[in-house]
C-alpha positions in Angstrom: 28.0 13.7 9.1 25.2 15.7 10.5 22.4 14.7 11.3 19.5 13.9 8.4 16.8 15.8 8.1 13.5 14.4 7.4 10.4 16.3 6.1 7.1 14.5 7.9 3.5 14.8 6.2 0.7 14.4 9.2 -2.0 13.5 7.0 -4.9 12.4 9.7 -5.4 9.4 11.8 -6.2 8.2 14.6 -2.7 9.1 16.3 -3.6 12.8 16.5 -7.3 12.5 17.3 -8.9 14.0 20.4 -12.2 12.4 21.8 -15.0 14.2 20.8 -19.0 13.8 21.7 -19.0 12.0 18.6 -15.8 9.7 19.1 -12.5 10.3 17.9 -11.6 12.5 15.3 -8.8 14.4 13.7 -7.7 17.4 15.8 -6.0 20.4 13.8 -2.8 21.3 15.7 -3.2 18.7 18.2 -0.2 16.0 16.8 2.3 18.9 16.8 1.6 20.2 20.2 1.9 16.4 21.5 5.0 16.2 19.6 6.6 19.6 20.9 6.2 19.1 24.5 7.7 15.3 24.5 11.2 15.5 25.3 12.4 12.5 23.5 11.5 14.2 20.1 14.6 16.5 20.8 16.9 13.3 21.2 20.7 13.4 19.9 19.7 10.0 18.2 16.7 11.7 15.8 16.7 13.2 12.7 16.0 17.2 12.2 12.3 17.1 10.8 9.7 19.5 9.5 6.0 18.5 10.5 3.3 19.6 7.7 0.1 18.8 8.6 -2.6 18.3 5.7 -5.8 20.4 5.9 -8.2 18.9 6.2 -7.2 15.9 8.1 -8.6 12.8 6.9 -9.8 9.8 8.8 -8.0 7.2 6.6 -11.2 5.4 5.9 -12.4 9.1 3.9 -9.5 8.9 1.5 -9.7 8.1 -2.2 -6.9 8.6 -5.3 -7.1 12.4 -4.8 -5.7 11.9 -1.6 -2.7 9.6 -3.1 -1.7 12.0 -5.6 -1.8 15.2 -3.3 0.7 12.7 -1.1 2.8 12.0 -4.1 3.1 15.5 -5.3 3.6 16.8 -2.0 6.5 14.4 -1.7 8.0 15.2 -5.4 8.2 19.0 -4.1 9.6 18.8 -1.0 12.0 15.5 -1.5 15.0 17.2 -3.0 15.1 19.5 0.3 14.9 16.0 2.4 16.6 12.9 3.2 13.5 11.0 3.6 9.6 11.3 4.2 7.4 10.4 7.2 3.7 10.1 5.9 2.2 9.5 9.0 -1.6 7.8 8.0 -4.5 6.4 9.1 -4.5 2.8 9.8 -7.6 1.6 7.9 -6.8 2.8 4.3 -2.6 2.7 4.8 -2.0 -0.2 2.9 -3.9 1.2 -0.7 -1.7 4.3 -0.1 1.6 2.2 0.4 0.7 0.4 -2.6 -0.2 3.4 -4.9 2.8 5.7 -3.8 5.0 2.8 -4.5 3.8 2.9 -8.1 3.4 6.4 -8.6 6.9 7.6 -7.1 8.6 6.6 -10.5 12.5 6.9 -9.8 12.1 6.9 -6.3 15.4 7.4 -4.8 15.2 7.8 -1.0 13.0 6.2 1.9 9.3 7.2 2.4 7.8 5.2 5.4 4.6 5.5 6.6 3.0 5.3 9.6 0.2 6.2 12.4 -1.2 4.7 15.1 -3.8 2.1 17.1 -4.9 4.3 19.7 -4.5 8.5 19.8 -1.6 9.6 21.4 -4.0 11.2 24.3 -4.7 8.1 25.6 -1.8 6.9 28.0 -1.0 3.3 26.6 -1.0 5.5 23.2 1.7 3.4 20.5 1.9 6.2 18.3 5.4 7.8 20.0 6.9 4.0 19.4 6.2 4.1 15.7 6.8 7.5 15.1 10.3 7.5 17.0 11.5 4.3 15.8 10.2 5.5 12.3 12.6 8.5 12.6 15.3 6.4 14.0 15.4 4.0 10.5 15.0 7.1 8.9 18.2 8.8 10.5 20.0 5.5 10.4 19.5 4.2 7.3 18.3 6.7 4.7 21.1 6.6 2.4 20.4 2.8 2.2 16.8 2.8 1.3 15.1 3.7 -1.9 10.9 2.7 -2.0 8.0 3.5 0.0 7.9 1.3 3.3 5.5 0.5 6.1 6.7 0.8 9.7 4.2 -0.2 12.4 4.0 -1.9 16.3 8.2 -3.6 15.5 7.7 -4.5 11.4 9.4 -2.4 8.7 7.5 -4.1 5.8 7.5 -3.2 2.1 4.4 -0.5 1.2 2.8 -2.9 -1.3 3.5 -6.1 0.1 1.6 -4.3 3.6 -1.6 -5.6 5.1 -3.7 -4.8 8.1 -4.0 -8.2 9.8 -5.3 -6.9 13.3 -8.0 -4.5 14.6 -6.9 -5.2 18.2 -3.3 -5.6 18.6 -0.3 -3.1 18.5 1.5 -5.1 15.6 -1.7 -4.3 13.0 0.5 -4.8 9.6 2.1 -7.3 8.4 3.5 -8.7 4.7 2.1 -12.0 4.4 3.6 -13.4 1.2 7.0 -11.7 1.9 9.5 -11.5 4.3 9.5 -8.2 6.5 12.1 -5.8 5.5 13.0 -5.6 9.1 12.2 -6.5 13.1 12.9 -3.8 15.4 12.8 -4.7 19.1 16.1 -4.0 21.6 18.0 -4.3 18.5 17.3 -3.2 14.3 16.8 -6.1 12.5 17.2 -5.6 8.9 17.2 -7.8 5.8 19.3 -6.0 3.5 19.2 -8.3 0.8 15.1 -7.6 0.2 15.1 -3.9 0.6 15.8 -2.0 -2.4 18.8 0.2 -2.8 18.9 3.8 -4.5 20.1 3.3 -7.9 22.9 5.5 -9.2 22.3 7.5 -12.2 18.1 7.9 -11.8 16.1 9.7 -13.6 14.6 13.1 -11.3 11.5 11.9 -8.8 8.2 11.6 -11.3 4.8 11.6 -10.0 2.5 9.3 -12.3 -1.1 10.3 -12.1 -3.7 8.0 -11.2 -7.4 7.6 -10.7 -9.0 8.5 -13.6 -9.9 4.9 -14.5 -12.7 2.8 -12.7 -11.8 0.2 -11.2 -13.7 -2.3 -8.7 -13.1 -5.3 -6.3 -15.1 -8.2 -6.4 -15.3 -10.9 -3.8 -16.4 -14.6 -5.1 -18.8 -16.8 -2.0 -20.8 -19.6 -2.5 -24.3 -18.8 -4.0 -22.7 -15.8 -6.8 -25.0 -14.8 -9.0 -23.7 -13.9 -12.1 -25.9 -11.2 -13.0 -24.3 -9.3 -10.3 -20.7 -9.6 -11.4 -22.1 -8.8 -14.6 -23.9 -5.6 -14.3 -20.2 -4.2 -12.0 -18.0 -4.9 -15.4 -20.3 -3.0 -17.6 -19.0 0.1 -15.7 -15.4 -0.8 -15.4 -11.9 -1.0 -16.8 -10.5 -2.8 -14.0 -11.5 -5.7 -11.7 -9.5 -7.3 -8.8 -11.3 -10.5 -8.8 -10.9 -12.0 -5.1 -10.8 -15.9 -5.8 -10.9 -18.9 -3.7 -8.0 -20.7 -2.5 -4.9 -20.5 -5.4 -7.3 -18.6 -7.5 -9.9 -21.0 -8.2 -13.1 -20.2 -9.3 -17.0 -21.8 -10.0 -15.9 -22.4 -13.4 -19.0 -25.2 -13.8 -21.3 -22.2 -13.6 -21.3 -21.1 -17.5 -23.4 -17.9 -16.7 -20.2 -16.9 -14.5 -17.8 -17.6 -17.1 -19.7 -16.1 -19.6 -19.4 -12.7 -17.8 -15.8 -13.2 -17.4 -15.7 -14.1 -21.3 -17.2 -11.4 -22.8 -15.8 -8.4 -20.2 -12.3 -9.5 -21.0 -13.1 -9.2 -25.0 -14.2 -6.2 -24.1 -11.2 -4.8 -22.9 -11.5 -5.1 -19.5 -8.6 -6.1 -17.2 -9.5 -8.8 -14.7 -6.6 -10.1 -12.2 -7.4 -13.1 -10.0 -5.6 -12.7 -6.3 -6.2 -15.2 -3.7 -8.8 -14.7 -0.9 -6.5 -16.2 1.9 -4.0 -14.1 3.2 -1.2 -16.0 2.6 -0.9 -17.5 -0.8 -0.4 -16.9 -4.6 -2.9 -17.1 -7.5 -1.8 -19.6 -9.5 -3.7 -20.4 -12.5 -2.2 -24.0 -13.8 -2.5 -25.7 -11.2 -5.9 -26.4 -10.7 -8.4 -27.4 -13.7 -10.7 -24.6 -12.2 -7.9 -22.0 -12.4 -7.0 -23.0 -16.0 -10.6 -21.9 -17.0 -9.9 -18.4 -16.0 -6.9 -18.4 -18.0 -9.3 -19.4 -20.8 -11.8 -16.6 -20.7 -8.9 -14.1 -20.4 -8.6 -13.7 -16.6 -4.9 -13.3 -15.6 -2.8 -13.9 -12.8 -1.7 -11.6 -10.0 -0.1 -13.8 -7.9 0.5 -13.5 -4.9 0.0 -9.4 -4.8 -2.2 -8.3 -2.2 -5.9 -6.5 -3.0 -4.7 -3.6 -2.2 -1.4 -4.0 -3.9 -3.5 -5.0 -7.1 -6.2 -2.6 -7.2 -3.5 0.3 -7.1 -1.4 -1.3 -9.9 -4.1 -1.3 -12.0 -5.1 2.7 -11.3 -1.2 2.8 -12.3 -1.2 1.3 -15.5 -4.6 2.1 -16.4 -3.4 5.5 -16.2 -0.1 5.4 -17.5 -0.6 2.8 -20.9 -2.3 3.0 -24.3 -2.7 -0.4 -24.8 -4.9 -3.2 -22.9 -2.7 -5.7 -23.8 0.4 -3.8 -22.2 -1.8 -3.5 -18.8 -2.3 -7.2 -19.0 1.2 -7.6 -19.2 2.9 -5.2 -17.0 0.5 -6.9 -14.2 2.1 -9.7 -14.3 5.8 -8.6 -14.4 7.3 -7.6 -10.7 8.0 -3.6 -11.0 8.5 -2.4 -7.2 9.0 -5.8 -5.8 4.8 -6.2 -5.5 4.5 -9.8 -6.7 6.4 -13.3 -6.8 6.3 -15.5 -9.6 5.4 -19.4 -8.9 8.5 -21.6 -9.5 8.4 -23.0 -12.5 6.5 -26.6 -12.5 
């Protein structure tokens, strides 16, 4: 077999900025001329790739749902030409793109993994030629084997929408913290087949699901809430991500708080309750103050992450007629985002 060939989409980050009088920023041109003159780039043991890089290059933390969809449709046109993507990415923002390419790549039959960098490939200790060669090495290995949008950064290959940025500092910035990583890549590839979803014989063709028309919003609960101020957000919104305290709990003696709760989720809005720590799962029954939620129509999400969550409900805010099908289809695993509690 020859070798793969891979099509890579440089969308900005940090790994191709130069340093400017006003700090780093995205360098037109700059990433492909690093990535010509390094020799290892024309190993035997990489993929044949075609570099596309987006204008203008975005500094992750500038991107929005626009951005997602000109990814996703970028990636529905070229795919059928490829044997996998690259999406190389800023670091702040790459977990919401993981998560919403992972929803909106319906039928997604081969690999997309995306990556970037701590510090710019000019600076010598740079660890964006790691990522981006051992990204091509899975790629050429194990593209035949590997159907869903993945995350691989400083040794994890981790699931798009189970991804987090854990670390500011360290060269191992992402982890999945409520899931096992798809892989460990050190001297050897490490790779837990029995998580990491297969292509499926028989698809349906590659279909881009638009998102970002709804509004949506992310709401953090601390000591000292005032309701007024949760209140006056759902007026304006379809969507909430609702970030609650330990396994989802929540100031239910405060009625004014419930209240709002109440009467946005008559309303039609769609509130999911995910857990504040980083490792953990939102789980309503155990706890009398998580069994309130339940009552004033506040659902689950497990143990998804923010991110994860907030780009599931662009999804299916997008994508369904019905409220009650949104509520639904949140809680119900559809590209291995979420984990139900055992039962009891």
């Amino acid at each position: 077999m020859g070798k793969r060939r891979i099509y890579v989409a440089y969308v900005g980050g940090t790994i191709g900025m130069r340093n400017t009088p006003r700090g780093f920023a995205p360098a037109p041109g700059f990433l492909a001329q690093q990535l010509a003159e390094n020799p290892l780039l024309r190993s035997p043991e990489l993929p044949e790739f075609v570099l596309k890089e987006y204008d203008p290059l975005l500094d992750s933390s500038n991107m929005g749902p626009g951005d997602w969809l000109r990814i996703a449709e970028d990636i529905r046109v070229q795919i059928d030409q490829f044997d996998g993507v690259l999406v190389i990415h800023g670091t702040d923002t790459m977990a919401y793109t993981a998560a919403a390419l992972s929803f909106m790549l319906e039928n997604l039959g081969k690999p997309v993994i995306i990556t970037g960098s701590q510090m710019p490939l000019c600076r010598i200790r740079s660890d964006g030629f790691d990522n981006l060669i051992t990204s091509l090495i899975l790629l050429e290995r194990y593209a035949d084997r590997i159907a869903e949008v993945c995350v691989y950064f400083g040794g994890r290959f981790l699931r798009g929408n189970r991804s987090k940025k854990i670390d500011g500092e360290f060269f191992a910035a992402f982890d999945s913290p409520n899931l096992p990583r798809l892989g460990t890549v050190g001297i050897d590839f490490e790779l837990n087949w029995d998580l990491i979803r297969p292509p499926i014989p028989g698809r349906a063709p590659l279909r881009v699901q638009v998102i970002g028309d709804a509004t949506v919003a992310a709401f953090r609960l601390f000591p000292g809430l005032k309701a007024e101020s949760l209140g006056h957000m759902l007026e304006s919104v379809q969507g909430l991500v609702l970030e609650c305290y330990g396994s989802g709990n929540a100031p239910h003696r405060d009625k004014a708080f419930m209240e709002v709760l109440r009467q946005a989720t008559a309303r039609g809005v769609v509130i999911v309750d995910v857990p504040q720590p980083i490792h953990g799962c939102a789980d309503l029954s155990l706890y009398e103050t998580g069994q309130a939620l339940l009552d004033v129509g506040v659902i689950s999400g497990f143990d998804m992450t923010p991110e994860a969550a907030l780009a599931k409900l662009l999804y299916l805010l997008a994508r369904e007629d019905s409220v009650e099908q949104v509520r639904a289809l949140m809680q119900t695993d559809l590209r291995g985002e979420l984990s139900l509690p055992e039962p009891g």
